[in-house]
N, CA, C and O atoms as a GROMACS GRO file, in nm:
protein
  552
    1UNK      N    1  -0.504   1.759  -1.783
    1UNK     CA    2  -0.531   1.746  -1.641
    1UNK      C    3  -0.517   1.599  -1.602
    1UNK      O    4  -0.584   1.510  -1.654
    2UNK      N    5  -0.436   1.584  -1.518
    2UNK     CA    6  -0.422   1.445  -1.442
    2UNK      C    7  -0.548   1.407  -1.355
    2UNK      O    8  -0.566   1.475  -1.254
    3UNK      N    9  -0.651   1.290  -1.389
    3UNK     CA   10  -0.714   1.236  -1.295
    3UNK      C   11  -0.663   1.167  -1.212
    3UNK      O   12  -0.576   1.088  -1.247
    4UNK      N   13  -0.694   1.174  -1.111
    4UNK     CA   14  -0.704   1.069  -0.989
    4UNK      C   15  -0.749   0.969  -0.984
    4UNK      O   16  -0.870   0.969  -0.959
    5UNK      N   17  -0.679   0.830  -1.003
    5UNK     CA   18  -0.787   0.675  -0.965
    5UNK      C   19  -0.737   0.598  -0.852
    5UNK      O   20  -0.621   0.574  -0.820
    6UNK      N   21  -0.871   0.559  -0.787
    6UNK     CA   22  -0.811   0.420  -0.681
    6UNK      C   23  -0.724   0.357  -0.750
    6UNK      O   24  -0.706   0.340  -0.871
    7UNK      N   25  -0.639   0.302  -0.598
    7UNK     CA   26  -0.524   0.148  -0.637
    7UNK      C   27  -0.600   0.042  -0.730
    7UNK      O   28  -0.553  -0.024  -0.823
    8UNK      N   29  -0.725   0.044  -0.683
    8UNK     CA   30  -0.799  -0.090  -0.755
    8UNK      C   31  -0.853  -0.049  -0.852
    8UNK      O   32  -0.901  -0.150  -0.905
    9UNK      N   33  -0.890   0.078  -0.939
    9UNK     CA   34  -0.944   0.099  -1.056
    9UNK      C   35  -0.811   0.101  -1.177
    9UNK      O   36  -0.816   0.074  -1.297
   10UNK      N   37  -0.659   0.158  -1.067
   10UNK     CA   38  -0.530   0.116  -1.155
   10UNK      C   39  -0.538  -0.051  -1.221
   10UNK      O   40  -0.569  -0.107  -1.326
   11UNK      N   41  -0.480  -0.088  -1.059
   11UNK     CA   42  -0.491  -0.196  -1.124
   11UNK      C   43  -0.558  -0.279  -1.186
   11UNK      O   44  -0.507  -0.388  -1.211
   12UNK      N   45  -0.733  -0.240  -1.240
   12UNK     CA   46  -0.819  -0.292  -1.296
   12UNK      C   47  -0.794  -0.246  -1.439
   12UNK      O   48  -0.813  -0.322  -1.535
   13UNK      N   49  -0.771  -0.176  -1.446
   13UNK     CA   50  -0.718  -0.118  -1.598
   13UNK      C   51  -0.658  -0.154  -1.715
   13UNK      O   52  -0.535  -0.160  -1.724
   14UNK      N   53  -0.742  -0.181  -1.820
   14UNK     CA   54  -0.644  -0.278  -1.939
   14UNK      C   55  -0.554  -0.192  -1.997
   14UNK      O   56  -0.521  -0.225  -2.110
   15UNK      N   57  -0.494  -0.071  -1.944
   15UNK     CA   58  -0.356  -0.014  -2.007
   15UNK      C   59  -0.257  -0.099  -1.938
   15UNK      O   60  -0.274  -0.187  -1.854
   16UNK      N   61  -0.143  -0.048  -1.997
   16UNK     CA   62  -0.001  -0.100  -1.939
   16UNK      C   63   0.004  -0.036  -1.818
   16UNK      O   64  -0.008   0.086  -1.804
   17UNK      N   65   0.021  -0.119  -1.725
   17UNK     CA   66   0.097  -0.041  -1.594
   17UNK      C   67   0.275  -0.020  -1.581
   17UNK      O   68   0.351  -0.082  -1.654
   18UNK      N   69   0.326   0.083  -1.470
   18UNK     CA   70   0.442   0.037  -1.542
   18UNK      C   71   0.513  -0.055  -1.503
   18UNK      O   72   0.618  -0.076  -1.565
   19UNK      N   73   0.480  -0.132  -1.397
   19UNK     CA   74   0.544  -0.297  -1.380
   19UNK      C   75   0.522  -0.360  -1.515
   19UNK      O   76   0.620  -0.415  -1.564
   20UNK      N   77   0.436  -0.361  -1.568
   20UNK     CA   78   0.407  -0.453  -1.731
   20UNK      C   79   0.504  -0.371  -1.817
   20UNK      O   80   0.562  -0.443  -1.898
   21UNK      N   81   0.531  -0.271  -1.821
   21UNK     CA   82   0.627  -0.223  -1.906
   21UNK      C   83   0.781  -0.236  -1.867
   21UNK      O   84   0.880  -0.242  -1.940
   22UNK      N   85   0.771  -0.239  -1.741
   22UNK     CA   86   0.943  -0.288  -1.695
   22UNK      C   87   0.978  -0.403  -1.766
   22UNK      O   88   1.077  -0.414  -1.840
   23UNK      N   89   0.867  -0.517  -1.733
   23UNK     CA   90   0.919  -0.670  -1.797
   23UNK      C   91   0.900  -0.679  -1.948
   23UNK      O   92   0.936  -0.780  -2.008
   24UNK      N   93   0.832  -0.550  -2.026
   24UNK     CA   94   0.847  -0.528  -2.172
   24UNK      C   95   0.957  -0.516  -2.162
   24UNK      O   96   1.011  -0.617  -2.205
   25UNK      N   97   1.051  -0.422  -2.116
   25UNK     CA   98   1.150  -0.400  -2.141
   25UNK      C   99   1.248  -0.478  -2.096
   25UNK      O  100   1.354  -0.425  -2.131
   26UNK      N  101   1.271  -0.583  -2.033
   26UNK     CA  102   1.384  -0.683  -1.991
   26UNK      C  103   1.349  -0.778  -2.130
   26UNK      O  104   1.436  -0.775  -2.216
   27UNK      N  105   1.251  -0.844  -2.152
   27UNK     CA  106   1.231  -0.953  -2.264
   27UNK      C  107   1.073  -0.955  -2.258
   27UNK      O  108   1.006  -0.949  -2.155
   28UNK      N  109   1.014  -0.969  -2.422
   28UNK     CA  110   0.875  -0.963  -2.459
   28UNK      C  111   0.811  -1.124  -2.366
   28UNK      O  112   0.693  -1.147  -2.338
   29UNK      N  113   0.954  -1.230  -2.329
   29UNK     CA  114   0.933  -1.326  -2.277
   29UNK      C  115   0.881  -1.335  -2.131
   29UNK      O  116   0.810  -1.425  -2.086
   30UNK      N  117   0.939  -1.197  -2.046
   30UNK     CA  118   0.929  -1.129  -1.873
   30UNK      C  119   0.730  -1.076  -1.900
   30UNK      O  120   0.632  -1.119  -1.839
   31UNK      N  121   0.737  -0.993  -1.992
   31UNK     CA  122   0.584  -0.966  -2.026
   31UNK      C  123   0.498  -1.048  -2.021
   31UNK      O  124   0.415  -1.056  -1.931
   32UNK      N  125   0.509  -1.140  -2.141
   32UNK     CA  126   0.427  -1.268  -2.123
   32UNK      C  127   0.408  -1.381  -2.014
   32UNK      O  128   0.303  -1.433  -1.978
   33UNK      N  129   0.526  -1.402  -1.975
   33UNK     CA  130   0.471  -1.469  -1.824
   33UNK      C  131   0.429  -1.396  -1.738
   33UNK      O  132   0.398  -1.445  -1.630
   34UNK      N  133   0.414  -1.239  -1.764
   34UNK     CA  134   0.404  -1.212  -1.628
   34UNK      C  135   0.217  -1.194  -1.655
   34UNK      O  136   0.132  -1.185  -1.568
   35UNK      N  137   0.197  -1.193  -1.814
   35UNK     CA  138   0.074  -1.179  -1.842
   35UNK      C  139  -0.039  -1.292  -1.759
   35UNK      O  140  -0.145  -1.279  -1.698
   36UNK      N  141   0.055  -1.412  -1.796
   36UNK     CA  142   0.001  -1.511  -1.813
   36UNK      C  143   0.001  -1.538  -1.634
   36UNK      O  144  -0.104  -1.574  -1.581
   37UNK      N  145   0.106  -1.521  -1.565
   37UNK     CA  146   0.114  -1.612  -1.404
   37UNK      C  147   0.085  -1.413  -1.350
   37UNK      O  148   0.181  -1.336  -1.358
   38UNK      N  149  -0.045  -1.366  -1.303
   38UNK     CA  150  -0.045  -1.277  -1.222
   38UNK      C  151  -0.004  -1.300  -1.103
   38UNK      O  152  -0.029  -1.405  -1.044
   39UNK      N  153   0.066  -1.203  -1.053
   39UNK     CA  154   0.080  -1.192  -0.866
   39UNK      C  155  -0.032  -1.220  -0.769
   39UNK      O  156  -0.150  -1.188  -0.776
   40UNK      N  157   0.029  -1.283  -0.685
   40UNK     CA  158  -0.079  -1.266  -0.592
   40UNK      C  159  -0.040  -1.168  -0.436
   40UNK      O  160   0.069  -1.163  -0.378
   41UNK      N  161  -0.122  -1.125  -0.412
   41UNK     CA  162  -0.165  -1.021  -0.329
   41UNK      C  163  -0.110  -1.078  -0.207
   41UNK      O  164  -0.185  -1.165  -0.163
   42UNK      N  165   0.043  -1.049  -0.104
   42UNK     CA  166   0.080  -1.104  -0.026
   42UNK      C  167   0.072  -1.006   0.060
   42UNK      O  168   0.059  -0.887   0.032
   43UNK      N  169   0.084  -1.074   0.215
   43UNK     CA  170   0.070  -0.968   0.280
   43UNK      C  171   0.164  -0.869   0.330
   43UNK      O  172   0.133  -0.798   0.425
   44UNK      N  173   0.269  -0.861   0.275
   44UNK     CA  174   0.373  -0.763   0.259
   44UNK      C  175   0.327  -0.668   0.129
   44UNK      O  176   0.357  -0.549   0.122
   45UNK      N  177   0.250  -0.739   0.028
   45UNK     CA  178   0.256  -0.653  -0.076
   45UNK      C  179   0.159  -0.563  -0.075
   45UNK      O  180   0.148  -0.461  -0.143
   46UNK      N  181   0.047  -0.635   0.059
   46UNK     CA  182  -0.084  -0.552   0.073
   46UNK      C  183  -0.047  -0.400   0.162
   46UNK      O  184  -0.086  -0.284   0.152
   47UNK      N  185   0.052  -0.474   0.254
   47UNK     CA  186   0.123  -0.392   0.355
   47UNK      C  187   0.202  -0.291   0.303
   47UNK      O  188   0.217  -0.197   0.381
   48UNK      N  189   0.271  -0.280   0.171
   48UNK     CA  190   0.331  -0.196   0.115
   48UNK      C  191   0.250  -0.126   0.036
   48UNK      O  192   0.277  -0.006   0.032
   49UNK      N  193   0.148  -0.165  -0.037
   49UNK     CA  194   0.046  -0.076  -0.102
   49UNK      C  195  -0.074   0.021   0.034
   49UNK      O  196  -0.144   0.118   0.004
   50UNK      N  197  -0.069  -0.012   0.112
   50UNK     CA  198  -0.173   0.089   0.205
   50UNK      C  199  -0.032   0.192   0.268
   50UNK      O  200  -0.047   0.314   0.258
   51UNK      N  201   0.098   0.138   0.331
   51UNK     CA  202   0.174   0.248   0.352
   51UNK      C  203   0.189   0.387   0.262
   51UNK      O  204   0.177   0.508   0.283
   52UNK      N  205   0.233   0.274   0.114
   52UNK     CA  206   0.264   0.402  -0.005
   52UNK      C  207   0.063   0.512  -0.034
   52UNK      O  208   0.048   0.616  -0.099
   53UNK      N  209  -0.013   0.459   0.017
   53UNK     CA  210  -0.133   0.574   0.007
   53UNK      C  211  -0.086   0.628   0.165
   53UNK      O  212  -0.079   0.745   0.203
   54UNK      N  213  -0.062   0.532   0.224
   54UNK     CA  214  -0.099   0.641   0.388
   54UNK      C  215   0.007   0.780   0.381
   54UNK      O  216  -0.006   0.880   0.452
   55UNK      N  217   0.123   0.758   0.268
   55UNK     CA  218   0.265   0.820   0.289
   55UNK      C  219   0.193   0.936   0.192
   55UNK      O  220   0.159   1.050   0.222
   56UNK      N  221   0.185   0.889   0.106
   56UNK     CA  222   0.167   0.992  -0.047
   56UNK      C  223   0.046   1.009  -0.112
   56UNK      O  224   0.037   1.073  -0.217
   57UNK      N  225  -0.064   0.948  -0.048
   57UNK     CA  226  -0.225   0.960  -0.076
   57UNK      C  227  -0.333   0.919   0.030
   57UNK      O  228  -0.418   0.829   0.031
   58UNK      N  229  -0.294   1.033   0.131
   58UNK     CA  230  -0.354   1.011   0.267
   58UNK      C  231  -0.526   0.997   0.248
   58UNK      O  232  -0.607   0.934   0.316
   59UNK      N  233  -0.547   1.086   0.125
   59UNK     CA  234  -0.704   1.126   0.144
   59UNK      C  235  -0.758   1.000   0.070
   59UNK      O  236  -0.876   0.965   0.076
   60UNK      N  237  -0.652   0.926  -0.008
   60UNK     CA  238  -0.738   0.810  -0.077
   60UNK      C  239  -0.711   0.687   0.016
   60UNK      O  240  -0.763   0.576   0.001
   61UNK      N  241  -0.629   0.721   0.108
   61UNK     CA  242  -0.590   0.601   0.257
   61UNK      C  243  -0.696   0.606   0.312
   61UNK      O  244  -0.741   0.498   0.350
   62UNK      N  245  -0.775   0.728   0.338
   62UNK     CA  246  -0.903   0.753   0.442
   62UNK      C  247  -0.983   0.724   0.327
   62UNK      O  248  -1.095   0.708   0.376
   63UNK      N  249  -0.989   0.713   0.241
   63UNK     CA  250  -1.129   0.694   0.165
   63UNK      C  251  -1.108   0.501   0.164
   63UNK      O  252  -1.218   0.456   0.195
   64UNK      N  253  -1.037   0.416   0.146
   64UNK     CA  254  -0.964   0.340   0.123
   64UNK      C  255  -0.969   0.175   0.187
   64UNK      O  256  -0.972   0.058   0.147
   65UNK      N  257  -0.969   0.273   0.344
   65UNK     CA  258  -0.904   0.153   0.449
   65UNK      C  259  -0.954   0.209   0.594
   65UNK      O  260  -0.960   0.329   0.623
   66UNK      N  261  -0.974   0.142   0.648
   66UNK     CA  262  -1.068   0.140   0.786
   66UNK      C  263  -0.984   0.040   0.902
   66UNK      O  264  -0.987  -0.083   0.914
   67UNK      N  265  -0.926   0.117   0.962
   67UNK     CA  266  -0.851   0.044   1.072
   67UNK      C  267  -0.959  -0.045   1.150
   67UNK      O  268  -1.073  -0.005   1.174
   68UNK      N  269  -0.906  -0.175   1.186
   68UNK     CA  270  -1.021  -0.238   1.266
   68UNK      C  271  -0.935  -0.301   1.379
   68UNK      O  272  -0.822  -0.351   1.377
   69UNK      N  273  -1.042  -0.279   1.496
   69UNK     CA  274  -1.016  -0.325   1.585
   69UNK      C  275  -1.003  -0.505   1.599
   69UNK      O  276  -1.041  -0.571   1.503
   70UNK      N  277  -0.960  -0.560   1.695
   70UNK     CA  278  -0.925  -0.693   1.736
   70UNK      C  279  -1.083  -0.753   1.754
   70UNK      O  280  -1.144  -0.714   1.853
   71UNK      N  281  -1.152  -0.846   1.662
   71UNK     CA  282  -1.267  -0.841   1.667
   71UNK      C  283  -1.298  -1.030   1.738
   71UNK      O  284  -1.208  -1.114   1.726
   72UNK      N  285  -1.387  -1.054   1.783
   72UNK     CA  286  -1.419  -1.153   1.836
   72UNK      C  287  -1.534  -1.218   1.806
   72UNK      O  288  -1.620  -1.228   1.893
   73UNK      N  289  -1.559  -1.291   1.636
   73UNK     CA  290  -1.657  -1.291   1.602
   73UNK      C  291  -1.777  -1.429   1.632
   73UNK      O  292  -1.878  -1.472   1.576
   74UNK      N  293  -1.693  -1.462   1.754
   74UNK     CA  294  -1.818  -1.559   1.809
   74UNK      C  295  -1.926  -1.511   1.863
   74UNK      O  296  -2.028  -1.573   1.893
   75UNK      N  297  -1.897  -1.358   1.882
   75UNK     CA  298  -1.958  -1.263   1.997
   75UNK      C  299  -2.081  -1.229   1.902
   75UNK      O  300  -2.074  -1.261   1.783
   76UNK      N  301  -2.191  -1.166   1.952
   76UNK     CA  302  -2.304  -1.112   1.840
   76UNK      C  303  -2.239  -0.954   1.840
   76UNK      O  304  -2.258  -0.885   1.739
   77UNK      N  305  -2.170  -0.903   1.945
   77UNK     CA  306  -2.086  -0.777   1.902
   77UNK      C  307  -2.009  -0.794   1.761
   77UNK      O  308  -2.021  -0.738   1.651
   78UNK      N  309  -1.913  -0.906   1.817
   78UNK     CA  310  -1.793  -0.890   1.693
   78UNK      C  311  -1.839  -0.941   1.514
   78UNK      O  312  -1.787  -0.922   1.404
   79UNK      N  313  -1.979  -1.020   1.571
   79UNK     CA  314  -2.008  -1.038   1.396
   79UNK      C  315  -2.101  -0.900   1.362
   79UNK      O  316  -2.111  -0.872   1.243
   80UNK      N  317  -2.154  -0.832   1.439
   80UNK     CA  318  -2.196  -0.726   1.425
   80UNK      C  319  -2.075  -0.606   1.358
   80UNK      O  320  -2.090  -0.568   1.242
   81UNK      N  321  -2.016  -0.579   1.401
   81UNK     CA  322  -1.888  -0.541   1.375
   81UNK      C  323  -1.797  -0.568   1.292
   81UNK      O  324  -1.708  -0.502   1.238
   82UNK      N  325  -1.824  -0.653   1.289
   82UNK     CA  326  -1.722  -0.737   1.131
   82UNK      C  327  -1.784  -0.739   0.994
   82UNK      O  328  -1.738  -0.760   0.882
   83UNK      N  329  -1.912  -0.710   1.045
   83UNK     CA  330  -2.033  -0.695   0.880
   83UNK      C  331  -2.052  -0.542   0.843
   83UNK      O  332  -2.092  -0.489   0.739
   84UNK      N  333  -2.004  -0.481   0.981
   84UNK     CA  334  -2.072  -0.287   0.948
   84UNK      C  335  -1.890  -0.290   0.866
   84UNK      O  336  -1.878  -0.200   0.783
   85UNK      N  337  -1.778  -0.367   0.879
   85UNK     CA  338  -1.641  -0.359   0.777
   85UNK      C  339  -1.645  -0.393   0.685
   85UNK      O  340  -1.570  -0.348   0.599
   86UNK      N  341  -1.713  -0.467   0.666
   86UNK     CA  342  -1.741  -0.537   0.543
   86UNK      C  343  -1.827  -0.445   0.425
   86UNK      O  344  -1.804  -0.418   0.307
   87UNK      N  345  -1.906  -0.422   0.495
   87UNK     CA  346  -2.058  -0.336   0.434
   87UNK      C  347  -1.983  -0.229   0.385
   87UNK      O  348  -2.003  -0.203   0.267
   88UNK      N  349  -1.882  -0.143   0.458
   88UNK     CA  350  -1.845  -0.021   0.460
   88UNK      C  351  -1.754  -0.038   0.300
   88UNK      O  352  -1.760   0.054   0.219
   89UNK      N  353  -1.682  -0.148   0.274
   89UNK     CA  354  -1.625  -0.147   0.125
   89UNK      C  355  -1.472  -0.100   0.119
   89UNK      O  356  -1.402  -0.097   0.017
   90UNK      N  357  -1.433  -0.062   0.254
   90UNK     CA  358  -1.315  -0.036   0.261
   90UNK      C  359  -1.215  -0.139   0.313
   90UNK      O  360  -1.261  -0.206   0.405
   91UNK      N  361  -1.083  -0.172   0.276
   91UNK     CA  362  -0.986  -0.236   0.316
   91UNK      C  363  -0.958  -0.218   0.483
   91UNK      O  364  -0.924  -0.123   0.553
   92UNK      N  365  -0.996  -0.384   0.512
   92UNK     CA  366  -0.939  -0.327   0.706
   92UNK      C  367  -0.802  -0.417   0.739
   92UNK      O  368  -0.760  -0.532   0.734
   93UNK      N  369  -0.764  -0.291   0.775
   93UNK     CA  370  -0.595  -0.331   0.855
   93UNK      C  371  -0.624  -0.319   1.005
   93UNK      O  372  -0.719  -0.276   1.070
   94UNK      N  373  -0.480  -0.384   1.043
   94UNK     CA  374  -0.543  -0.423   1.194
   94UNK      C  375  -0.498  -0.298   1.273
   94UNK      O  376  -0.429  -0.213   1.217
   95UNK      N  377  -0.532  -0.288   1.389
   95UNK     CA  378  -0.472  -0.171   1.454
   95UNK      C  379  -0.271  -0.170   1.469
   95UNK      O  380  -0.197  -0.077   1.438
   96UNK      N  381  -0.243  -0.275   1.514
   96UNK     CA  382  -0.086  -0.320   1.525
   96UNK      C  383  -0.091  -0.278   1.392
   96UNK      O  384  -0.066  -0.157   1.396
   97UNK      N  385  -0.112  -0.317   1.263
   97UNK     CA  386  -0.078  -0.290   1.163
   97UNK      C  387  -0.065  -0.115   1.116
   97UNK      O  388   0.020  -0.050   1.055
   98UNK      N  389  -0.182  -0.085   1.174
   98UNK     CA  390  -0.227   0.089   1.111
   98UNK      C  391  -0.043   0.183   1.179
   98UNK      O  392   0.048   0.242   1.121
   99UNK      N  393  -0.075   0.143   1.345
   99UNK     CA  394   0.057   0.174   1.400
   99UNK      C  395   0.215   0.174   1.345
   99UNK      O  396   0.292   0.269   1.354
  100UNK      N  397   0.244   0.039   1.285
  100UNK     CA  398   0.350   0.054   1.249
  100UNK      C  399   0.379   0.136   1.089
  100UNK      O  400   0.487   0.180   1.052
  101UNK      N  401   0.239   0.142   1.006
  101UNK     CA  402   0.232   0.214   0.948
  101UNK      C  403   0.313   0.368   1.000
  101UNK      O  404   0.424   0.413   0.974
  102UNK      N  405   0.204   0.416   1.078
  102UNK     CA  406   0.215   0.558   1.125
  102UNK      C  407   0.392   0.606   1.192
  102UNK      O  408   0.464   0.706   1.189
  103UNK      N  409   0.397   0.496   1.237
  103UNK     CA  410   0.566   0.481   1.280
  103UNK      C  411   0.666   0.504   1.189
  103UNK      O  412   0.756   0.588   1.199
  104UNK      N  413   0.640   0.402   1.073
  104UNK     CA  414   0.737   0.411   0.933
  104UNK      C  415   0.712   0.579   0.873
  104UNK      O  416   0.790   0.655   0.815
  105UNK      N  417   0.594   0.592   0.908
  105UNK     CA  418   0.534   0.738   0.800
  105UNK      C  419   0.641   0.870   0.876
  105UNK      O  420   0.704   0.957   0.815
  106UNK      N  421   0.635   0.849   1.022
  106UNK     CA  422   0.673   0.926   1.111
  106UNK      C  423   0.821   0.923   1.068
  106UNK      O  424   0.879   1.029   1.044
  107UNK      N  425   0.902   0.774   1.056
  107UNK     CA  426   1.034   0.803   1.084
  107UNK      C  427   1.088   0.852   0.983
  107UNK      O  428   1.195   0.909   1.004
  108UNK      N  429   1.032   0.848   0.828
  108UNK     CA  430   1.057   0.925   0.700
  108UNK      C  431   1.005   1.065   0.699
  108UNK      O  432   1.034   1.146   0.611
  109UNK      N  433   0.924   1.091   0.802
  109UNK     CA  434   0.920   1.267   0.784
  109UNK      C  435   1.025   1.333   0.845
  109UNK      O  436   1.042   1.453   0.828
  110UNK      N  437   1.127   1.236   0.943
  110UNK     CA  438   1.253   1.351   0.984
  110UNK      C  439   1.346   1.318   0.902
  110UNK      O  440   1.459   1.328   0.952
  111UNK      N  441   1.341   1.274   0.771
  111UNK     CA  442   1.431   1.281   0.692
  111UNK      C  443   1.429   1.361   0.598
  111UNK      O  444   1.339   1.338   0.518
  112UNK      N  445   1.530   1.497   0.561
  112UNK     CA  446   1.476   1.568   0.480
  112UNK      C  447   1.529   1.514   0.373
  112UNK      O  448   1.422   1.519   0.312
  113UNK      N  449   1.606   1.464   0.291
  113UNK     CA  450   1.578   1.389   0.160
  113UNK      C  451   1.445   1.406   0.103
  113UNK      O  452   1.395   1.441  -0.003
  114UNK      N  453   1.418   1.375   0.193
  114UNK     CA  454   1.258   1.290   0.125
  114UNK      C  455   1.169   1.438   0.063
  114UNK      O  456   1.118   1.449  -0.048
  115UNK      N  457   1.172   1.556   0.186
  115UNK     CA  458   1.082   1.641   0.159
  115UNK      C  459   1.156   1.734   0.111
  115UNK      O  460   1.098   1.830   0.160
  116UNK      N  461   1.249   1.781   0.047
  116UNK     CA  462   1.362   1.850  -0.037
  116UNK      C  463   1.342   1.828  -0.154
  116UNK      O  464   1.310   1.927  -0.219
  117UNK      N  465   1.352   1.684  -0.235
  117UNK     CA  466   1.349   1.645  -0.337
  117UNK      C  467   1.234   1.521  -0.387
  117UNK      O  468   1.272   1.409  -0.420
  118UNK      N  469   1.074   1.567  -0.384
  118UNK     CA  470   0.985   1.535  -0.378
  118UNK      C  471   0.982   1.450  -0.531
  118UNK      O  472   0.896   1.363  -0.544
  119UNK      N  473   1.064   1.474  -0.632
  119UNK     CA  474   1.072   1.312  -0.733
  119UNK      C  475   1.131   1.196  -0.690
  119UNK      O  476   1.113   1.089  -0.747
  120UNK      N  477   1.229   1.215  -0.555
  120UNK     CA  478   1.282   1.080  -0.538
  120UNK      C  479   1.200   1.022  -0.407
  120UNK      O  480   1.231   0.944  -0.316
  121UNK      N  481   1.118   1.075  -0.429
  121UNK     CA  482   1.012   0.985  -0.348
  121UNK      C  483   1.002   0.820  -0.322
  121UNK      O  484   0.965   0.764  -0.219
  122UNK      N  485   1.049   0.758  -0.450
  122UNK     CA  486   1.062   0.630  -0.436
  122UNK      C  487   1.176   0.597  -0.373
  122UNK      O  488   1.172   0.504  -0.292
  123UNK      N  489   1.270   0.648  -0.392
  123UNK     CA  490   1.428   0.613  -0.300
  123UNK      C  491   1.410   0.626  -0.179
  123UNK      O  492   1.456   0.552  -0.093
  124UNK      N  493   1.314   0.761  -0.156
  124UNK     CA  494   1.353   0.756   0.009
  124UNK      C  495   1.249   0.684   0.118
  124UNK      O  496   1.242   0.672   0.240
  125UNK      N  497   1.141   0.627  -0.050
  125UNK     CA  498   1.042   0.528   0.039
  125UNK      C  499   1.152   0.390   0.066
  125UNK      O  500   1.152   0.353   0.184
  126UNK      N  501   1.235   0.318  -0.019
  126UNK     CA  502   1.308   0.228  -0.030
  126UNK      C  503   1.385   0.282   0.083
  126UNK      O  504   1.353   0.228   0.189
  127UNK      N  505   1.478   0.374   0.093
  127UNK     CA  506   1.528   0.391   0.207
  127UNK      C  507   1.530   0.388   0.336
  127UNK      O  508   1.623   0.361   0.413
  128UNK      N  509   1.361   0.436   0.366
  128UNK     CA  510   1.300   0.432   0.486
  128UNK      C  511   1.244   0.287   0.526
  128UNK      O  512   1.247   0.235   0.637
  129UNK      N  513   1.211   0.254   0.451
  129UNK     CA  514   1.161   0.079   0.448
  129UNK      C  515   1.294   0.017   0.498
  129UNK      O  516   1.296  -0.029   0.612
  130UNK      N  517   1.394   0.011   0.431
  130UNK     CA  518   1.532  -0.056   0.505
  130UNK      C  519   1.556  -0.034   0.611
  130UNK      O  520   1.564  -0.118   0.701
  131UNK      N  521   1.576   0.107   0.623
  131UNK     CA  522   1.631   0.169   0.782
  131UNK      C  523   1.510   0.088   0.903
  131UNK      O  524   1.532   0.033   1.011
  132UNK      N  525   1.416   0.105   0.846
  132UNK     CA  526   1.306   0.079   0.918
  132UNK      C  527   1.267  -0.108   0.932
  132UNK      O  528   1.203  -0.154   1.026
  133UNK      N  529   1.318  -0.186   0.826
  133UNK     CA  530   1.319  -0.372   0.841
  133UNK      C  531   1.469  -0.372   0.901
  133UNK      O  532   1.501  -0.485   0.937
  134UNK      N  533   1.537  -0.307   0.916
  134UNK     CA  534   1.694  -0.324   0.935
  134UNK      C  535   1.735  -0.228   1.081
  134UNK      O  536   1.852  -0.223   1.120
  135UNK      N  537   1.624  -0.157   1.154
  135UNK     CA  538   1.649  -0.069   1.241
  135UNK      C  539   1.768  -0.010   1.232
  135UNK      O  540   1.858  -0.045   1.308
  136UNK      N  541   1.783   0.082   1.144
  136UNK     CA  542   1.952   0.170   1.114
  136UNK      C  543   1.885   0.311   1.180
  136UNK      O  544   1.766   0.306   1.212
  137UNK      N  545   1.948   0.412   1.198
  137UNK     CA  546   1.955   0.505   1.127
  137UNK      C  547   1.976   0.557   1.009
  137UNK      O  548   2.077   0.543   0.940
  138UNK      N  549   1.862   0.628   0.982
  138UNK     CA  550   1.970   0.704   0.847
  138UNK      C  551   2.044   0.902   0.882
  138UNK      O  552   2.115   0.957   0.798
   0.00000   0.00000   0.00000
């Protein structure tokens, strides 16, 4: 039986992930630096990790991430508000952000690729991501 783990209990995990095994496999040299210099968390990369749950792990998106409003925390509202996000333990994206999410999610559901052949899931996330930084059709 396959368990289910958060993004962050993955990546907390002293197994191999399979990014660490890709750069096993280019050179034991790609491994080791990559051991040694971790990534850091950009905001494209944060932006691509909450899409790929909103796309393909909606219920761990809602468990996850908490859209937040435009907050104004000089206000005793907005620090009020900014501590019940905090408290709550979930990742907050901004509303502009949640949107273009829902947009990208939207413009890959009229593609049937995607929902035909549910292993190439990653292609037609790559696909939709282009069409979608590149405004094409596909």
């Amino acid at each position: 039986m396959k368990k289910q783990m958060s993004a962050e209990d993955y990546r907390n995990n002293e197994a191999f992930s399979r990014s660490q095994l890709f750069k096993l496999s280019k050179s034991p040299a790609h491994f080791k630096y990559a051991l040694e210099n971790p990534e850091v968390e950009t905001p494209a990369l944060a932006f691509g990790t909450a899409f790929h749950s909103y796309v393909l792990e909606k219920d761990k998106f809602d468990n996850e991430y908490i859209v937040a409003p435009k907050l104004d925390r000089r206000t005793k509202e907005g620090k009020a508000l900014a501590a019940q996000i905090e408290a709550s333990g979930k990742i907050p994206i901004s509303e502009d952000t949640f949107a273009q999410i829902q947009a990208m999610a939207e413009s890959g559901s009229k593609v049937n690729v995607c929902h035909s052949r549910p292993k190439n899931h990653r292609k037609c996330g790559y696909r939709q991501f282009y069409a979608q930084l590149h405004k094409v059709r596909l």
